[in-house]
DRENFINU-529644 format. One record per residue (C-alpha): x, y negated, z negated. Coordinates in nm, 2 decimals, padded with zeros to 4 digits. Layout:
N
+--------+--------+--------+
:     xx :     yy :     zz :
+--------+--------+--------+
:      X :      Y :      Z :
...
+--------+--------+--------+
end
This chain:
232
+--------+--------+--------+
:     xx :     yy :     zz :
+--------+--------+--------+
:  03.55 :  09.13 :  03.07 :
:  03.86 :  08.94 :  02.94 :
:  03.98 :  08.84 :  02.58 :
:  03.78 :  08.49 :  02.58 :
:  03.50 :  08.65 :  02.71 :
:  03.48 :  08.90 :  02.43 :
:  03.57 :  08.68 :  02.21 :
:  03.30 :  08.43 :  02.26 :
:  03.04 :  08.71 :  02.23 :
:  03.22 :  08.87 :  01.94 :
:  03.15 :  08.56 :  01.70 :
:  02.86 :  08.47 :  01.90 :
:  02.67 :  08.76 :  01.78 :
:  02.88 :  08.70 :  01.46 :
:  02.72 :  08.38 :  01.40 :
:  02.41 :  08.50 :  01.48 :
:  02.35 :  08.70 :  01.15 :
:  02.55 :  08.40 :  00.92 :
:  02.29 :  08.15 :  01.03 :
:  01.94 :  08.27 :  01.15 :
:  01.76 :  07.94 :  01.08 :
:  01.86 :  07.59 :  00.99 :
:  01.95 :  07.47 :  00.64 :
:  01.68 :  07.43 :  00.46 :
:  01.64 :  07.06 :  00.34 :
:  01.49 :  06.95 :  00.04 :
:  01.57 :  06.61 : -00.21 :
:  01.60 :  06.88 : -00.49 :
:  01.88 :  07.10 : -00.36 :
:  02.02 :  06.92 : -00.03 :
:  02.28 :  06.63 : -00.05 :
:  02.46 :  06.42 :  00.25 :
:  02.81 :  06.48 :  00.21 :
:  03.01 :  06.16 :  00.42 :
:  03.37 :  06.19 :  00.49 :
:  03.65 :  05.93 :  00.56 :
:  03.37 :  05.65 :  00.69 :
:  03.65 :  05.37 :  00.66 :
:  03.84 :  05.13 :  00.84 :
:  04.11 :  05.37 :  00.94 :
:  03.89 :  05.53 :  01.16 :
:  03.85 :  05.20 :  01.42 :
:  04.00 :  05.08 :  01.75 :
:  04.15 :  04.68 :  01.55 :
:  04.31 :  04.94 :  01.32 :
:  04.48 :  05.17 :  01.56 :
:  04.55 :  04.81 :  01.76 :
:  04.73 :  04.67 :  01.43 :
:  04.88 :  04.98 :  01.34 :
:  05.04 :  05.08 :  01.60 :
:  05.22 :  04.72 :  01.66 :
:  05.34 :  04.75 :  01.29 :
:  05.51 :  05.11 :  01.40 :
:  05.70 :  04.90 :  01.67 :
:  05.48 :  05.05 :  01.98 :
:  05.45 :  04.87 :  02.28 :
:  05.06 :  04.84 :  02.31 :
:  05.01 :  04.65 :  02.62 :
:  04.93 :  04.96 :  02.79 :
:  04.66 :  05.10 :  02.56 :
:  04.39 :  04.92 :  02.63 :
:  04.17 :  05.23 :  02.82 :
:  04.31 :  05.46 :  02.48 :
:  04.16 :  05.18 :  02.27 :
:  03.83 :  05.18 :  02.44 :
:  03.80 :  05.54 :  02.41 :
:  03.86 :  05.53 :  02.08 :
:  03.57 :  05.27 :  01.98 :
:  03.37 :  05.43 :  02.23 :
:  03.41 :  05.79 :  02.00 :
:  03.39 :  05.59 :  01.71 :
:  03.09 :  05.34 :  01.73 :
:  02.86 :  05.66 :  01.87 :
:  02.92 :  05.87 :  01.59 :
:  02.93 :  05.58 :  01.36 :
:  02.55 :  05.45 :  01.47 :
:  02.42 :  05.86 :  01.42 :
:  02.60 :  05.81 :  01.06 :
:  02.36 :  05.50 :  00.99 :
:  02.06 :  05.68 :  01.14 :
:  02.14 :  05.99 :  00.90 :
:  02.23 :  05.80 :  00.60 :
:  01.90 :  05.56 :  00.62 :
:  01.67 :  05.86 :  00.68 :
:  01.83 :  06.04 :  00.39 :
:  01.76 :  05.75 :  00.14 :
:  01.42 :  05.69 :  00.26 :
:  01.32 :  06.09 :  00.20 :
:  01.52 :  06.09 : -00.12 :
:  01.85 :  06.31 : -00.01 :
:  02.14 :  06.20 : -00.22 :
:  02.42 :  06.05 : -00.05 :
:  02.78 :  06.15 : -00.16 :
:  03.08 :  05.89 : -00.01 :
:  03.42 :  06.06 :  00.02 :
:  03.70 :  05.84 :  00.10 :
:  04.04 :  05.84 :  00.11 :
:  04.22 :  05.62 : -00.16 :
:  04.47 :  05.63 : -00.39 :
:  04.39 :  05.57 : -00.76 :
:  04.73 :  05.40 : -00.82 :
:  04.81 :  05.04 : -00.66 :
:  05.16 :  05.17 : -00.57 :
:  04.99 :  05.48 : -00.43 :
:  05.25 :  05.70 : -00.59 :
:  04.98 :  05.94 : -00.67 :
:  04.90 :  06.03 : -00.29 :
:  04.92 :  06.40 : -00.17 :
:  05.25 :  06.52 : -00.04 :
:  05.14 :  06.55 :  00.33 :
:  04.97 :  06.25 :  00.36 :
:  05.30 :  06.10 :  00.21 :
:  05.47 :  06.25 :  00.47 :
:  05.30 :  06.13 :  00.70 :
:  05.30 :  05.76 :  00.57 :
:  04.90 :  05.76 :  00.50 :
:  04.97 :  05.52 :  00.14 :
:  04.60 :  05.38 :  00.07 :
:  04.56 :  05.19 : -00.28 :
:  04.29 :  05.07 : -00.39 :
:  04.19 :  04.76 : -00.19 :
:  04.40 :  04.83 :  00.13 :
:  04.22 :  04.79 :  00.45 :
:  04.25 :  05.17 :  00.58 :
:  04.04 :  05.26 :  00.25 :
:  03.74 :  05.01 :  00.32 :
:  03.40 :  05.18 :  00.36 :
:  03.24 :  05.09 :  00.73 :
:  02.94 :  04.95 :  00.68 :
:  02.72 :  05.17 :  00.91 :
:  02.83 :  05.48 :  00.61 :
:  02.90 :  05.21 :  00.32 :
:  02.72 :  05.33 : -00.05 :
:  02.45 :  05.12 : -00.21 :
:  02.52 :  05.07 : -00.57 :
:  02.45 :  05.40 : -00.79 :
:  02.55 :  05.64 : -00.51 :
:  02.84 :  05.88 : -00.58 :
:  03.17 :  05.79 : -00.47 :
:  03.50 :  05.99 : -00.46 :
:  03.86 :  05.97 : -00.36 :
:  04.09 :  06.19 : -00.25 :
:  04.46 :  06.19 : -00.07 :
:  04.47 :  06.50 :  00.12 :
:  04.23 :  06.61 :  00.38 :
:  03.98 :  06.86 :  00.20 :
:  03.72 :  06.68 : -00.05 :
:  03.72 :  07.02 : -00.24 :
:  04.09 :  07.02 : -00.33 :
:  04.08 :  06.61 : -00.35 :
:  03.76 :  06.55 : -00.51 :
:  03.54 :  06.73 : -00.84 :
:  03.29 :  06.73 : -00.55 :
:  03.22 :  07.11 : -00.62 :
:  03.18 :  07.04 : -01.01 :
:  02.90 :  06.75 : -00.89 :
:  02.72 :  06.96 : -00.66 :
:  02.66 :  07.24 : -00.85 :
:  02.58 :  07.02 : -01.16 :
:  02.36 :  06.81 : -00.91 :
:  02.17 :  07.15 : -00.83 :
:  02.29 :  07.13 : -00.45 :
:  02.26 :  07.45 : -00.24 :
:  02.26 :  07.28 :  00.13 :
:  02.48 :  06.99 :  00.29 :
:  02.44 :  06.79 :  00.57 :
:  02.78 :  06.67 :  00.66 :
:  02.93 :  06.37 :  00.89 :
:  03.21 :  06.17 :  00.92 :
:  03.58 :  06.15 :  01.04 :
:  03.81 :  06.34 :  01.17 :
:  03.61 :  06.67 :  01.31 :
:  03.96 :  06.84 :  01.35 :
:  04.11 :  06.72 :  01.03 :
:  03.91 :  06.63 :  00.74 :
:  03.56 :  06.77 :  00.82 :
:  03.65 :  07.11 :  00.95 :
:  03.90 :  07.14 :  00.60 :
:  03.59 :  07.06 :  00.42 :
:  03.31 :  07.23 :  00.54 :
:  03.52 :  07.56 :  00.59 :
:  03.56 :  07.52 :  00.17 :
:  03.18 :  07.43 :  00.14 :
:  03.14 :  07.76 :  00.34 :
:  03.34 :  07.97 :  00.13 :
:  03.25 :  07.83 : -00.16 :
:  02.86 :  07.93 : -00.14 :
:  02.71 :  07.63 :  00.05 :
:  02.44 :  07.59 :  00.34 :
:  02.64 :  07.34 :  00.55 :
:  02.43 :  07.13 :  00.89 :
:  02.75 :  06.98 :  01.06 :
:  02.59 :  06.71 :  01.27 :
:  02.81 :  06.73 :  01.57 :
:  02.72 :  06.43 :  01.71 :
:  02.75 :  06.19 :  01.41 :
:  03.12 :  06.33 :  01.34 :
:  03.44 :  06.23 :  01.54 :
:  03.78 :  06.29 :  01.62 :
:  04.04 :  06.07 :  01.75 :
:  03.96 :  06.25 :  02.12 :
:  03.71 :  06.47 :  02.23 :
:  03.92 :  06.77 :  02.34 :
:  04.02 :  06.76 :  01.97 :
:  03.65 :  06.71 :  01.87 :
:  03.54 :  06.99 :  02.09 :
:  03.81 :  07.26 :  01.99 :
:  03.74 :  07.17 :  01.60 :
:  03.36 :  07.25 :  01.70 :
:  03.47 :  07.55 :  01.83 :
:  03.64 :  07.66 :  01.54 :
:  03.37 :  07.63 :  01.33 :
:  03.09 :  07.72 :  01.54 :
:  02.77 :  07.87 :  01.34 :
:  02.95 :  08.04 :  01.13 :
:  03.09 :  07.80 :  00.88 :
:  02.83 :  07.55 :  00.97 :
:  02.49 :  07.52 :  01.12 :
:  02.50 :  07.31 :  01.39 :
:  02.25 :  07.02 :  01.49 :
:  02.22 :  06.72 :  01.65 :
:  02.13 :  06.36 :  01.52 :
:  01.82 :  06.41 :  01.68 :
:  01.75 :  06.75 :  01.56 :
:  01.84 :  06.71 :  01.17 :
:  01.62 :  06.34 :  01.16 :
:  01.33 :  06.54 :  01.35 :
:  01.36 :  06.77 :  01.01 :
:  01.42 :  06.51 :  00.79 :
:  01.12 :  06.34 :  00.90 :
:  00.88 :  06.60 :  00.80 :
:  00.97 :  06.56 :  00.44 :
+--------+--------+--------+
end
């Protein structure tokens, strides 16, 4: 036996005892947590972006159709998820990333850095519609990756009377895994639908998976957590 080998045991069996069953769902404690279901997430941004950065995009049109082909499939789970969830009375909460001020001085030093300035009303910061809230549901803002150190999301929960979240959204790598690893620490069932959140590729989808395996997160399909959702 080698070092992945006994790895992949070691946290198999690890995961075994953090998550014997799936989250338990119920309207009265469970809430659908969606991250980063905006604009900056599809193939005409990406196209418009990168021609802004000076790139030479005449080449990219296989990346692009990757990209949307990522995209759209996770997005059409997220509209799945998010219709079943108001039909059986989950709550939906929308995180986003926006700045609060039009200048967008207020945004987070890495995202800063890495020139990610989203006011309010910017393109990047528009919901998709497949995710986008109906009026009443909660929406928050944040300019950094985790919607724990970005959002009072924790505060709202708890105050909400939330014990399990089903999460989706964008990026698995980035965003998502940040998040859920603080919803795990910080006492939360989490269901990660793997198939109704993305990365930018799938070797980065499938390493951030990985990562989180069933120890932070329960895992489930689209098909599997609407299957649940149905018997409510």
């Amino acid at each position: 036996m080698n070092l992945n080998e006994f790895t992949a045991q070691y946290y198999g069996g690890l995961a075994s005892t953090v998550y014997k069953e799936p989250v338990p769902l119920d309207k009265a404690d469970t809430a659908l947590v969606l991250i980063d279901v905006q604009d900056q997430v599809t193939r005409s941004y990406f196209e418009e972006y990168l021609v802004k950065l000076g790139f030479d995009a005449s080449s990219l049109g296989p990346v692009f159709d990757e990209i949307e082909e990522i995209t759209c499939g996770a997005l059409a789970n997220i509209e799945k998820i998010l219709n079943k969830c108001r039909e059986k009375g989950i709550r939906p909460i929308h995180c986003k990333i926006q700045a609060y001020l039009r200048d967008a001085a207020d945004t987070g030093r890495l995202h800063k850095s890495a020139g990610m300035l989203q006011p309010p009303g910017c393109r990047e910061s528009n919901f998709l519609p497949e995710g986008a809230p109906m009026d009443g549901e909660i929406v928050l803002t944040k300019t950094c990756s985790g919607i724990h150190v970005g959002t009072p999301i924790d505060r709202v929960l708890r105050n909400l009377g939330i014990a399990n979240v089903i999460v989706v959204g964008f990026y698995t790598d980035q965003c998502v895994s940040t998040s859920v690893r603080d919803l795990a620490d910080l006492g939360y069932r989490v269901a990660l639908v793997t198939d109704a959140v993305a990365a930018m590729s799938r070797d980065r989808h499938d390493m951030a998976l990985n990562g989180i395996g069933n120890i932070y997160a329960r895992s489930e399909t689209t098909a599997e957590i609407l299957e649940r959702l149905e018997k409510l």
